[in-house]
NUZA-334469 format. One record per residue (C-alpha): x, z, y; residue in three letters. Coordinates in steps of 0.05 Angstrom, whole numbers, plus 5000, padded with zeros to 4 digits. Layout:
<sites>
+------+------+-------+------+
| east |   up | north | code |
+------+------+-------+------+
|    X |    Z |     Y |  ala |
...
+------+------+-------+------+
</sites>
This chain:
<sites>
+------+------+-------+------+
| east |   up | north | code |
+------+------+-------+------+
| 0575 | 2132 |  6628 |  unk |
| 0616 | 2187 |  6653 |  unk |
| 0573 | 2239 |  6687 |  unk |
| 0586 | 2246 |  6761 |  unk |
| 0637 | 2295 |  6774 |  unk |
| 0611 | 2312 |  6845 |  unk |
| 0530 | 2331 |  6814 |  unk |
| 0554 | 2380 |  6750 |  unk |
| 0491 | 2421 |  6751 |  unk |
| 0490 | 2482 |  6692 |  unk |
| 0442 | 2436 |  6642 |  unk |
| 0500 | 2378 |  6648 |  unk |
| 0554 | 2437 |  6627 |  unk |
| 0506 | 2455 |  6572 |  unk |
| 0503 | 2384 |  6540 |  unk |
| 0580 | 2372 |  6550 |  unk |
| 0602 | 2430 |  6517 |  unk |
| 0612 | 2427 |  6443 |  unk |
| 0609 | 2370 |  6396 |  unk |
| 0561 | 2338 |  6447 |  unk |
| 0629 | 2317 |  6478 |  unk |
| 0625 | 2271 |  6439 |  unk |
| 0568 | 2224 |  6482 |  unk |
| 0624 | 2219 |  6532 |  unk |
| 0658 | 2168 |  6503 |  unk |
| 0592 | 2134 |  6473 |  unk |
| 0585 | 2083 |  6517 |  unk |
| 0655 | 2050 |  6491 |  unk |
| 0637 | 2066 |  6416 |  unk |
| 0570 | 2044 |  6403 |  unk |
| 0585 | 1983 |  6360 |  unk |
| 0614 | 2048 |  6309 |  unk |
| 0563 | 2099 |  6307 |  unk |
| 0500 | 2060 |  6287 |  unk |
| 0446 | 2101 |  6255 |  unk |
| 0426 | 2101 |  6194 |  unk |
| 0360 | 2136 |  6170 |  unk |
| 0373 | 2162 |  6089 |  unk |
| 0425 | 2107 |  6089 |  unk |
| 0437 | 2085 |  6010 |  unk |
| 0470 | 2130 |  5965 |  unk |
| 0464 | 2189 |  6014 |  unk |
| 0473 | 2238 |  5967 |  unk |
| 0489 | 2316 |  5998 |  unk |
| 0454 | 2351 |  5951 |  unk |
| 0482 | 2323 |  5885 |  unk |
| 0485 | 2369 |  5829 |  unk |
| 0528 | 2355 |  5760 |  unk |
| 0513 | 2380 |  5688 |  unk |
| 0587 | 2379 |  5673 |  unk |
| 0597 | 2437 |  5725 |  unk |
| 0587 | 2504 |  5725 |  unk |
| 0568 | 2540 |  5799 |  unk |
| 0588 | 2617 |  5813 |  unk |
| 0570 | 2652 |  5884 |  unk |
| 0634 | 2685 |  5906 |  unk |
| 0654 | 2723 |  5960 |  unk |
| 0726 | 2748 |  5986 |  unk |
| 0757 | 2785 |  6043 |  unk |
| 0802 | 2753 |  6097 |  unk |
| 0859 | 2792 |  6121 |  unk |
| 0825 | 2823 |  6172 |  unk |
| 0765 | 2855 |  6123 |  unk |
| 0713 | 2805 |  6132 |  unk |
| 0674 | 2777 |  6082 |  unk |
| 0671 | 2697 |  6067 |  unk |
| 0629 | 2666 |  6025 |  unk |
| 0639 | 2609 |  5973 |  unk |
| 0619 | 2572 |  5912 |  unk |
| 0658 | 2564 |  5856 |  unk |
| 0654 | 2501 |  5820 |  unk |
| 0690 | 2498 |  5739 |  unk |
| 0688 | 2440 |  5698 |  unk |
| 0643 | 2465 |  5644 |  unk |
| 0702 | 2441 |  5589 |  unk |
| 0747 | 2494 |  5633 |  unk |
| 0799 | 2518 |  5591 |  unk |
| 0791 | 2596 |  5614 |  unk |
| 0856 | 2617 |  5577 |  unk |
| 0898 | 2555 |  5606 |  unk |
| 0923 | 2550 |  5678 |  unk |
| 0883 | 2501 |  5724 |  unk |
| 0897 | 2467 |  5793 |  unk |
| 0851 | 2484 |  5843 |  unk |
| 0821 | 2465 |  5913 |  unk |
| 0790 | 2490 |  5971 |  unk |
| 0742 | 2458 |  6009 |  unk |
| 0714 | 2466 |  6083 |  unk |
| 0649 | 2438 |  6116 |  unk |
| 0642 | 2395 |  6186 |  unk |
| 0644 | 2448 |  6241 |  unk |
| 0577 | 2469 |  6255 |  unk |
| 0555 | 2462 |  6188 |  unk |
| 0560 | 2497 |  6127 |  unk |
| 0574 | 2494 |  6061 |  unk |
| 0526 | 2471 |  6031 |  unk |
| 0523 | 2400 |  6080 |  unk |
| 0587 | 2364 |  6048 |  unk |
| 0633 | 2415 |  6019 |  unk |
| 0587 | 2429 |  5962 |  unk |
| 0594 | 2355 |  5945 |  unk |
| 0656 | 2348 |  5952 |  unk |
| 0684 | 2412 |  5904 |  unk |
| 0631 | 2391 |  5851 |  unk |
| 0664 | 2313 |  5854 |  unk |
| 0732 | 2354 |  5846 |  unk |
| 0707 | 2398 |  5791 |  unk |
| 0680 | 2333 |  5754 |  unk |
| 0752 | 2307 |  5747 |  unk |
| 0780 | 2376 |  5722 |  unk |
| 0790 | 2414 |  5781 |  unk |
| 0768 | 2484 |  5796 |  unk |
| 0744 | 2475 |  5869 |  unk |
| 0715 | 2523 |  5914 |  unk |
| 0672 | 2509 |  5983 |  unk |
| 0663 | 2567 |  6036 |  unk |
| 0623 | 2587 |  6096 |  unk |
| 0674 | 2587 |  6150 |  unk |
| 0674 | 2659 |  6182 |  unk |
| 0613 | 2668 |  6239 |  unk |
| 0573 | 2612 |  6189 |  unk |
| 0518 | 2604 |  6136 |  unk |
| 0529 | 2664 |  6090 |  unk |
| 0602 | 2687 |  6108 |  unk |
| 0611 | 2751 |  6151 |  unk |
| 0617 | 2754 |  6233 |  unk |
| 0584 | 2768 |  6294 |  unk |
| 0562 | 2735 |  6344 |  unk |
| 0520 | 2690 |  6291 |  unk |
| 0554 | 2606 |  6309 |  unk |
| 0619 | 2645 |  6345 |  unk |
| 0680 | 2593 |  6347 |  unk |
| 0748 | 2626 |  6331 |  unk |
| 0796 | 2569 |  6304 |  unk |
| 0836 | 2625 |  6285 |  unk |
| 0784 | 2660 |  6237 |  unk |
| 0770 | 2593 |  6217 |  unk |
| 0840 | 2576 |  6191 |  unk |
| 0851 | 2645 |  6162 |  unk |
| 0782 | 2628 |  6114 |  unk |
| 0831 | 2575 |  6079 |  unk |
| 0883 | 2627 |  6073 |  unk |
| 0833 | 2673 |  6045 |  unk |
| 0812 | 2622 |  5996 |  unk |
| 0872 | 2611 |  5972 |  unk |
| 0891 | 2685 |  5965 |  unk |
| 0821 | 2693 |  5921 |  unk |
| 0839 | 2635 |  5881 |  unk |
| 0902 | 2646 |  5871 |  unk |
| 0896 | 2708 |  5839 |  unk |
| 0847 | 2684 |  5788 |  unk |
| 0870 | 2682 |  5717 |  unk |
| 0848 | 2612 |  5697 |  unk |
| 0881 | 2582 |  5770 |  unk |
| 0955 | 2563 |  5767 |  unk |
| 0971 | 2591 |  5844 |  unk |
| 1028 | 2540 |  5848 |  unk |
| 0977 | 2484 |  5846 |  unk |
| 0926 | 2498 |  5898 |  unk |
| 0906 | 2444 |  5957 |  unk |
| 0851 | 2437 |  5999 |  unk |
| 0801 | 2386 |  6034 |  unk |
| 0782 | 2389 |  6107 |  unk |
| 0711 | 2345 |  6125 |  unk |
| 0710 | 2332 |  6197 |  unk |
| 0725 | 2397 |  6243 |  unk |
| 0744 | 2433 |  6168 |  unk |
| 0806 | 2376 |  6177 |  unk |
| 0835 | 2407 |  6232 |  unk |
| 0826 | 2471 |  6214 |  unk |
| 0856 | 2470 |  6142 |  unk |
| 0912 | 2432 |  6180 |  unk |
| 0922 | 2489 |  6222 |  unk |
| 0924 | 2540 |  6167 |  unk |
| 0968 | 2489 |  6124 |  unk |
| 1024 | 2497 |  6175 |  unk |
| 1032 | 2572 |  6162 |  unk |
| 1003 | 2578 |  6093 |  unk |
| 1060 | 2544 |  6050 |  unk |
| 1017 | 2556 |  5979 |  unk |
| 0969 | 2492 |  6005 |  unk |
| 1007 | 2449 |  5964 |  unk |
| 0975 | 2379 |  5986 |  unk |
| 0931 | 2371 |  6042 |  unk |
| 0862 | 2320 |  6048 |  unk |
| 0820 | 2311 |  6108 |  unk |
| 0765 | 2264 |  6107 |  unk |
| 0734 | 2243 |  6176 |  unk |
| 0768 | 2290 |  6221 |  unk |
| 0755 | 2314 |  6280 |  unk |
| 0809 | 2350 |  6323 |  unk |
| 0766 | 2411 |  6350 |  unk |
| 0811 | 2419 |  6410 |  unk |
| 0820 | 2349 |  6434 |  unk |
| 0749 | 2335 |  6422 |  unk |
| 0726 | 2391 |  6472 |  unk |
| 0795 | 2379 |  6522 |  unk |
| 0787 | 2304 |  6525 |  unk |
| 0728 | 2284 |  6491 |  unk |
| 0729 | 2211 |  6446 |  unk |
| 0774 | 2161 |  6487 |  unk |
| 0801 | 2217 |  6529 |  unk |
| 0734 | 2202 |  6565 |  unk |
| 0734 | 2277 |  6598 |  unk |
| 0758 | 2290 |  6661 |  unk |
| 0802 | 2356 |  6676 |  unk |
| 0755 | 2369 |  6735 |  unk |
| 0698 | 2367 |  6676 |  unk |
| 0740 | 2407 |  6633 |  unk |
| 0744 | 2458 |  6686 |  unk |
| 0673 | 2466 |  6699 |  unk |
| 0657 | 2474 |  6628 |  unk |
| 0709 | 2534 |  6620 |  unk |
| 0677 | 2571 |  6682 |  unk |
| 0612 | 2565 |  6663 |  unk |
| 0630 | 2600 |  6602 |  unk |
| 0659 | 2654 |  6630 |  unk |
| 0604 | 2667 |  6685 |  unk |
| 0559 | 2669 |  6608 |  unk |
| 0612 | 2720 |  6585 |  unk |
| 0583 | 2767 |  6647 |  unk |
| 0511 | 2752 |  6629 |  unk |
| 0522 | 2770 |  6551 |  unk |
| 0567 | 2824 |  6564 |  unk |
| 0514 | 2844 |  6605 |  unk |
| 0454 | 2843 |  6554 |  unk |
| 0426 | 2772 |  6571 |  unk |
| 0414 | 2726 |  6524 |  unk |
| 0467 | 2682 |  6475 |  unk |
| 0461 | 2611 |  6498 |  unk |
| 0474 | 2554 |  6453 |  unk |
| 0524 | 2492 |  6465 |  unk |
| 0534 | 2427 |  6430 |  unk |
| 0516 | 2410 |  6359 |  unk |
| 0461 | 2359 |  6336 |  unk |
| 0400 | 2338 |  6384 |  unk |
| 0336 | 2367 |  6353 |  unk |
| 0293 | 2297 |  6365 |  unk |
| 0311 | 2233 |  6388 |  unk |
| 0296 | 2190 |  6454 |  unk |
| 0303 | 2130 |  6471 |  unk |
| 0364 | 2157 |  6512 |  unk |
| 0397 | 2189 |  6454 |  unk |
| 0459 | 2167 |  6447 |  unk |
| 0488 | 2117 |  6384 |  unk |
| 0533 | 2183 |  6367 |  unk |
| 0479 | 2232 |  6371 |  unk |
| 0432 | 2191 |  6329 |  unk |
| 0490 | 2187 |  6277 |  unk |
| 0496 | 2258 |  6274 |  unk |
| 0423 | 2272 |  6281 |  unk |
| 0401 | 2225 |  6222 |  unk |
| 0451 | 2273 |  6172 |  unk |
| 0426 | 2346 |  6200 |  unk |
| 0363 | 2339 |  6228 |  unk |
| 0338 | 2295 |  6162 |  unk |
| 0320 | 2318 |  6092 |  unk |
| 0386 | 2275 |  6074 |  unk |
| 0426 | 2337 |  6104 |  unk |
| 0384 | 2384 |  6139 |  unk |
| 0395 | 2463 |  6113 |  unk |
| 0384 | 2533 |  6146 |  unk |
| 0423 | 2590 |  6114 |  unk |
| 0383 | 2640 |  6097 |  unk |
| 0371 | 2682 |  6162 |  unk |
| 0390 | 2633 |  6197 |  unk |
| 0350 | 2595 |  6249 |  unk |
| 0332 | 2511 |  6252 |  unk |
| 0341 | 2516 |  6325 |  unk |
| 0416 | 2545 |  6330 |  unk |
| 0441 | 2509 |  6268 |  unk |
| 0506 | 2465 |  6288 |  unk |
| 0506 | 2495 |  6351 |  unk |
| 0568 | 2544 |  6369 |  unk |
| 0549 | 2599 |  6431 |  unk |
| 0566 | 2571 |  6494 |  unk |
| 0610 | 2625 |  6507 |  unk |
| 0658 | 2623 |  6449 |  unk |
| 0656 | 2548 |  6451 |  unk |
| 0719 | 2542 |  6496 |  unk |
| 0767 | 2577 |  6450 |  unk |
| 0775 | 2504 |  6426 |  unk |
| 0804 | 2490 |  6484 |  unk |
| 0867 | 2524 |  6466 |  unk |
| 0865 | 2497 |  6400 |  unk |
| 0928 | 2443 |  6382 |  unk |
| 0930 | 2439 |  6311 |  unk |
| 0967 | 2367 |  6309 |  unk |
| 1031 | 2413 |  6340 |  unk |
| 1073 | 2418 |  6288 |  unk |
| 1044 | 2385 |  6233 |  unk |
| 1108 | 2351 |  6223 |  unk |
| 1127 | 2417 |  6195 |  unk |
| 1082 | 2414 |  6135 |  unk |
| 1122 | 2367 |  6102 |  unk |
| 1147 | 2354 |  6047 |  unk |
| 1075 | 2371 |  6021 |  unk |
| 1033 | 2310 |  6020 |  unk |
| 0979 | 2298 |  6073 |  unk |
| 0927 | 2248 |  6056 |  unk |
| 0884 | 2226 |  6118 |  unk |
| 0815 | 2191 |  6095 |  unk |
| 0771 | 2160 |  6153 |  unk |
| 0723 | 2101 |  6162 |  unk |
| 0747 | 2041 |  6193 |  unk |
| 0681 | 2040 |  6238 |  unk |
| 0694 | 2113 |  6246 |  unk |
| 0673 | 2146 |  6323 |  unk |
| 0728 | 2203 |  6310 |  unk |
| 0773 | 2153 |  6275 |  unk |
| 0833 | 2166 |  6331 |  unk |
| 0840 | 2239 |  6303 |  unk |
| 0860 | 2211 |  6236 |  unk |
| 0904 | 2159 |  6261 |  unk |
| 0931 | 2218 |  6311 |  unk |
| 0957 | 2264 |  6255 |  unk |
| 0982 | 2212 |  6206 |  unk |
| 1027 | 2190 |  6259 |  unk |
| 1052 | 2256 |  6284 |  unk |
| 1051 | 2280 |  6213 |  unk |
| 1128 | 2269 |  6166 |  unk |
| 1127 | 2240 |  6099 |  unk |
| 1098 | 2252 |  6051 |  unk |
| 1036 | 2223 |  6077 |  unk |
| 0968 | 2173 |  6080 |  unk |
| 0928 | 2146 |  6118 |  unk |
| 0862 | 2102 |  6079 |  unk |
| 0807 | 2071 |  6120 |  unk |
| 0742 | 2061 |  6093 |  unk |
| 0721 | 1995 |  6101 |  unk |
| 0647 | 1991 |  6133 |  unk |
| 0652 | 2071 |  6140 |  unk |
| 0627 | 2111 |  6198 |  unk |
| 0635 | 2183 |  6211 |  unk |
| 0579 | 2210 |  6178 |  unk |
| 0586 | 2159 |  6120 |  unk |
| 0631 | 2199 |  6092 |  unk |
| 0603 | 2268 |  6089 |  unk |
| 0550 | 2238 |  6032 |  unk |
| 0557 | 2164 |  6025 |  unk |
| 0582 | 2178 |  5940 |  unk |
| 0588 | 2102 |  5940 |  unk |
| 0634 | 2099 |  5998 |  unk |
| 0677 | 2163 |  5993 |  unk |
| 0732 | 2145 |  5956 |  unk |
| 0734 | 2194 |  5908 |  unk |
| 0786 | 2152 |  5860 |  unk |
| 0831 | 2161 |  5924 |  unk |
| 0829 | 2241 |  5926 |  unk |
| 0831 | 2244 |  5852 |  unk |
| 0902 | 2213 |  5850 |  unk |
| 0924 | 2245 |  5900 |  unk |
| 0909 | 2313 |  5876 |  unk |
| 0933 | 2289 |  5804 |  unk |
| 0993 | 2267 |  5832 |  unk |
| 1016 | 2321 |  5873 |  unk |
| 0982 | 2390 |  5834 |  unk |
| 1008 | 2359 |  5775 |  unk |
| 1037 | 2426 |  5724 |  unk |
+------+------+-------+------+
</sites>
């Protein structure tokens, strides 16, 4: 239920904020966000002997450092010139939950792939630690592609990239400015600014919406002012029986061995959750404007068909032009698809990256 817009005490702001949003439109949803506890073939973590794994790091255009891992087939022909692809983690996570997965399926069929810490995350430069900037965020794909692209064993003309969940919207973003992102995946996205303007099923109010954005400025005054960083959003640390079907979803990936993972430095209780403070700047984030203009490269949109964020998929493939796809998952939730190996459809991204980074 929709929390009563007459009672919106400070501890309500605090658990609307973020990718708690989502619980808003729970209620309507539940029959698509059942949890699963280490559901079958969860498999985050996979490692490959045919793949070869290289810390990197690389500057942005504004001289901060990002951090990656780059994944090479270990048959790599070093002298030849090889397509490559970028890959970007659920917002609030980090590379290592999903992305590392995903670039060492990639590298498996021949790619060179690459995952990275979006900026403000895991091991990648910028302060406040959890900070949300959807503009640092897209300029980490640009980064990537500038690092890659200058490598001697990457053929720059053939570089794409893969957004999981927030990473979608974000690699969209930098897409539509960034013309050497050749063709364009997201898998289970989530649209970071419609998510924290509307919430699921448009479920927020703008008198919500409003509250939210002043109670982050009044935390502006207290942290400009030496008080303490307060968290937003992200993953519930245990569950109730009030926990919502989302939540549990979410919780049964990050809070579980199946997914769980503190950077090094980091802290168990702040990971997934952005600073309350920085967490509007999503609110004047519209990466689906314009995405018509990314075309003629290929977009391919991947999603479960049981899917909570599943209208951000459907969303961008129809704003988006041709070239362009949209594949449900049968039996696929959200979360399915940041692990699941035996529901990702892997086959799927590997043609379409054949196809359209072809030399």
């Amino acid at each position: 239920m929709r929390p009563d817009e007459t009672n919106f005490d400070r501890r309500t702001l605090l658990q609307l904020t973020g990718a708690s949003l989502a619980v808003l439109g729970a209620a309507s949803l539940s029959s698509h966000a059942k949890a699963q506890p280490m559901p079958d073939h969860a498999d985050n973590f996979y490692k490959s002997d045919r793949v070869t794994v290289r810390k990197v790091t690389f500057k942005t255009q504004y001289q901060t450092t990002v951090a990656g891992n780059l994944f090479l087939p270990k048959d790599l022909d070093q002298g030849a010139k090889t397509a490559a692809i970028v890959v970007g983690h659920p917002m609030g996570a980090v590379k290592e939950q999903s992305a590392n997965l995903y670039a060492t399926k990639m590298a498996e069929q021949g790619f060179v792939a690459m995952s990275l810490d979006l900026p403000f995350w895991g091991e990648s430069e910028g302060l406040p630690r959890n900070a949300v900037s959807p503009d640092f965020y897209a300029e980490a794909f640009s980064a990537a592609v500038d690092f890659l692209g200058t490598r001697p064993f990457v053929d720059r003309e053939r570089i794409g990239a893969i957004g999981v969940c927030g990473s979608g919207s974000f690699v969209i973003s930098a897409a539509k400015i960034d013309p050497r992102m050749k063709a364009i995946a997201t898998v289970s996205m989530y649209d970071m600014g419609a998510a924290n303007r509307d919430a699921l099923n448009h479920s927020l109010t703008l008198t919500q919406r409003k509250e939210i954005i002043a109670a982050a400025a009044q935390q502006r005054y207290a942290e400009f002012e030496g008080g303490k960083t307060e968290y937003t959003g992200g993953t519930t640390h245990s569950l109730t029986a009030d926990t919502d079907p989302i939540q549990r979803e979410f919780y049964d990936f990050y809070r579980t061995p199946r997914g769980e993972f503190t950077p090094v430095g980091g802290s168990p209780q702040t990971t997934t959750h952005p600073t309350l403070s920085s967490n509007v700047k999503f609110m004047n984030f519209y990466p689906f404007d314009d995405i018509d203009t990314i075309s003629p490269r290929p977009m391919l949109f991947i999603s479960g068909d049981q899917a909570h964020s599943r209208e951000f998929s459907a969303e961008a493939y129809r704003r988006a032009a041709e070239p362009k796809e949209l594949v449900w998952v049968p039996g696929a939730g959200h979360v399915d698809l940041y692990d699941r190996v035996d529901l990702i459809p892997f086959d799927k991204l590997t043609g379409f990256f054949r196809r359209h980074l072809a030399a």
